[in-house]
N, C-alpha and C positions, 0 to 999 in steps of 0.2 A: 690527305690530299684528295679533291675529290673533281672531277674534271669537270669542267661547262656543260658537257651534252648528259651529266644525269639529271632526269626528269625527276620534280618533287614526286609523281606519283613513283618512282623505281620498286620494283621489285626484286628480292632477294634472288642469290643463286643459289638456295640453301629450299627455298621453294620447291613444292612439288609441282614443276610448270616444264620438265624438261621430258623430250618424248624420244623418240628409238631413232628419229631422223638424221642422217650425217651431220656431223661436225662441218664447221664455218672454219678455212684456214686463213690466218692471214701470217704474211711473213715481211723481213725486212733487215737489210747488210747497214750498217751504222757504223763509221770510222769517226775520231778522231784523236786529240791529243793533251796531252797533260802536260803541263813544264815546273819543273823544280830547279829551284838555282843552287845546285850540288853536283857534284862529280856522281858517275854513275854507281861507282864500287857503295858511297851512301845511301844512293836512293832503293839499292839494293837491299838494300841493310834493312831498311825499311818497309819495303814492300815483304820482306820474310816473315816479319814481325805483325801481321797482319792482325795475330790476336790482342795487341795494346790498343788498335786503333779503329779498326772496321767497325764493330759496334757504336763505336761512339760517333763516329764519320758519318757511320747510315741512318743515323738520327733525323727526321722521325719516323724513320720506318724499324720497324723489330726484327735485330738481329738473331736469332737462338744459336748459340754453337752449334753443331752437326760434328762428332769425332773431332779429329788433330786439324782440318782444314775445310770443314765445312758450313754453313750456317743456315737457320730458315728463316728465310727472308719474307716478310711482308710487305706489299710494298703499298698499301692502299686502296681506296674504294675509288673505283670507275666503270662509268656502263655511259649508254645510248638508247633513246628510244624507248624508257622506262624501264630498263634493265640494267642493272648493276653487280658487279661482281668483288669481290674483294681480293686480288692473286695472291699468293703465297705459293714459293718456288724455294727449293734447294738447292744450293749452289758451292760448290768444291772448289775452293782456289788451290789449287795444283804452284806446288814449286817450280823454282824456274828449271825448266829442262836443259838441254847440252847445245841447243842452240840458244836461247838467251832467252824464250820465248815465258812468259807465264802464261796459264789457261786457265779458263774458269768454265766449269762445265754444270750441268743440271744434275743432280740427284737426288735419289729417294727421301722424301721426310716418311722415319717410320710415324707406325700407326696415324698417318693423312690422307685420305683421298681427296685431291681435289672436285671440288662440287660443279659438274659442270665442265670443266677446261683442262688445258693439257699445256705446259710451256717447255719448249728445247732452250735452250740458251747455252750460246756455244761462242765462249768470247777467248781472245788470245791479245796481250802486252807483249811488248817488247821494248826497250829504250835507243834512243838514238840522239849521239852528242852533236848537234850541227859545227859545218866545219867554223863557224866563226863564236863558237860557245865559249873557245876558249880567251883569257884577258892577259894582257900585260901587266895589271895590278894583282899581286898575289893576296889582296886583302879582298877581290870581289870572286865571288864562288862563279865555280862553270855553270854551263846551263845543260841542263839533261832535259830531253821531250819522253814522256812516256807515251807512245803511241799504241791507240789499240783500236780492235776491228769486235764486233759483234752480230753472227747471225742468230735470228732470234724468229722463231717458228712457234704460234700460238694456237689452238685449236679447242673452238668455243660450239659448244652442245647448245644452241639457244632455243629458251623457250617457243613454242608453237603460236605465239602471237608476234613474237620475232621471225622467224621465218613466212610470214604469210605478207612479209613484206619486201618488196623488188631487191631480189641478192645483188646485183650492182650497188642500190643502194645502200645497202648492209655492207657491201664489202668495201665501199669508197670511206663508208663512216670507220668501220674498225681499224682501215689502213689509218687512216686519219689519228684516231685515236692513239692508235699503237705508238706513233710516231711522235706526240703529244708526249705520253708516259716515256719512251725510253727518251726522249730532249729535256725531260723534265727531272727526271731521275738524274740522267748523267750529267747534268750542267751542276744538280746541286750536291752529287758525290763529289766530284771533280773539285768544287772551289771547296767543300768541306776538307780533302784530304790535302789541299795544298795550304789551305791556312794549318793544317794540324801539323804538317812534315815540318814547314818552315818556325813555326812557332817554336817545336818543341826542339828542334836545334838551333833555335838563336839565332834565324838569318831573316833581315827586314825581306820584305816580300809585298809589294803591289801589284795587284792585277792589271796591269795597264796596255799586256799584248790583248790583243783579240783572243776570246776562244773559238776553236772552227770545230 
């Protein structure tokens, strides 16, 4: 995946181009929702089982295991302004807790330093059956929405040819960016794991609500 705004001339972040000046933050709260035409105790069932399906779902980006619930995520090449980075973030999907919640949070990939950048990622699911999910035909399944929230905190070391240009302008493009990668990531997790859930239980399934 590689966004519009990297220039053919880009420069690596693996370069020796980066200098002792503060880090660039950009941040940004991203909600929305997931629907599975199952009862929740299923979808449940499913989201546990995370390791049949999440590698294959986050395709093409590389999954690595990380322990019982972790993974090192790649997620692709993107920069601005001749600079390009490649992120790789590790990420804990945390069981569902006693309030219903699942989380997914940032941790260590051993033996990795990221080159350059630093990402938080601090996301929370939950499910919620609308009051009209449920049918009077016992042959059409419920509908379950998985709703989830995501704050996501980035902080980018950029080279000395990138800071010598107007920080509004640097930081209107990154927000930009940012926003770009996580709509683009979660729109095509999102329909990967709904065609995976419905498929692999045998329930026809058309995307035909809107995603928001």
């Amino acid at each position: 995946m590689t966004s519009a705004f990297v220039d053919s001339a880009s420069l690596s972040a693996t370069e020796e181009t980066l200098d002792t000046m503060e880090p660039t933050h950009f941040r940004g709260h991203y909600a929305s929702c997931m629907e599975m035409l199952a009862d929740a105790p299923t979808v449940v069932a499913y989201l546990d089982d995370h390791r049949t399906w999440f590698r294959r779902c986050a395709q093409p980006m590389d999954a690595a295991p990380l322990g019982d619930n972790g993974y090192a995520l790649t997620i692709g090449r993107f920069g601005a302004f001749g600079y390009e980075v490649e992120p790789k973030i590790g990420l804990n999907l945390l069981p569902q807790d006693q309030r219903g919640f699942y989380r997914i949070e940032t941790i260590d990939i051993p033996d990795y330093i990221a080159p350059g950048y630093e990402v938080d990622f601090q996301a929370a699911l939950h499910m919620v059956q609308p009051a009209d999910a449920a049918t009077d035909n016992p042959a059409e399944p419920m509908l379950t929405r998985v709703e989830w929230e995501l704050d996501l905190a980035v902080s980018i070391q950029f080279p000395r040819f990138i800071q010598a240009l107007p920080k509004a302008l640097v930081q209107t493009t990154g927000d930009r960016l940012l926003n770009q990668i996580v709509r683009q990531v979660s729109r095509r997790l999102t329909h990967k794991v709904q065609d995976d859930f419905h498929s692999s239980h045998g329930i026809p399934f058309s995307r035909k609500r809107k995603w928001s």
